[in-house]
C-alpha positions in Angstrom: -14.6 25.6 -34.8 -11.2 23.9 -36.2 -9.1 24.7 -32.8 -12.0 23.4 -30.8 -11.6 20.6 -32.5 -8.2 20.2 -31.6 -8.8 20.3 -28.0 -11.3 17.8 -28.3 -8.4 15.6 -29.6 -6.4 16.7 -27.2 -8.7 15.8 -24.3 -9.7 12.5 -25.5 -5.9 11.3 -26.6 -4.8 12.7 -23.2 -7.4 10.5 -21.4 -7.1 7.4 -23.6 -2.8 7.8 -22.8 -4.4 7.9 -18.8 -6.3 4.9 -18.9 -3.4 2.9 -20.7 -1.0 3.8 -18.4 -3.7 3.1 -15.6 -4.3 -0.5 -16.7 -0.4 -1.6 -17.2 -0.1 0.1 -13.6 -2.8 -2.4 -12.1 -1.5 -5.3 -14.5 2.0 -4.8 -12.6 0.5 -4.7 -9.4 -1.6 -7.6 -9.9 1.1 -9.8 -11.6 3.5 -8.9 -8.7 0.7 -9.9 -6.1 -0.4 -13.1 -7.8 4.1 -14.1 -7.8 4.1 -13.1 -4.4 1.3 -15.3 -3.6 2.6 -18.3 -5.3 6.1 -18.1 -3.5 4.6 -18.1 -0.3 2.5 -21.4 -1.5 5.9 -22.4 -2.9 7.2 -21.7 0.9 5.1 -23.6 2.9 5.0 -26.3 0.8 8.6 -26.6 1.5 8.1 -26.2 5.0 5.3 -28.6 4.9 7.7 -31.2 3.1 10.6 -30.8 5.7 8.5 -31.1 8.8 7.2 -34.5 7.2 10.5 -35.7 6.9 12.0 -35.1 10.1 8.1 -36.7 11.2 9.6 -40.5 9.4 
């Protein structure tokens, strides 16, 4: 009874460490996408800002 109770611990502490790790992976992965994102805006908005001034 005891050492099954142990496992169970086990188990669920092992899965609780998964789904931690799990949610920092996709918190890096969506940081990273969302600062990719914004220096491409960053980028054509630079572009965008050159071509108007070799427009005047």
């Amino acid at each position: 009874m005891f050492s099954n109770d142990i496992g169970i611990t086990i188990v669920v502490t092992t899965l609780l460490i998964l789904l931690l790790v799990a949610v920092v992976i996709i918190t890096v992965f969506v940081s990273n996408k969302r600062h990719v994102q914004q220096e491409m805006k960053m980028a054509q908005l630079l572009l965008d800002y050159e071509k108007d001034l070799r427009q005047v």
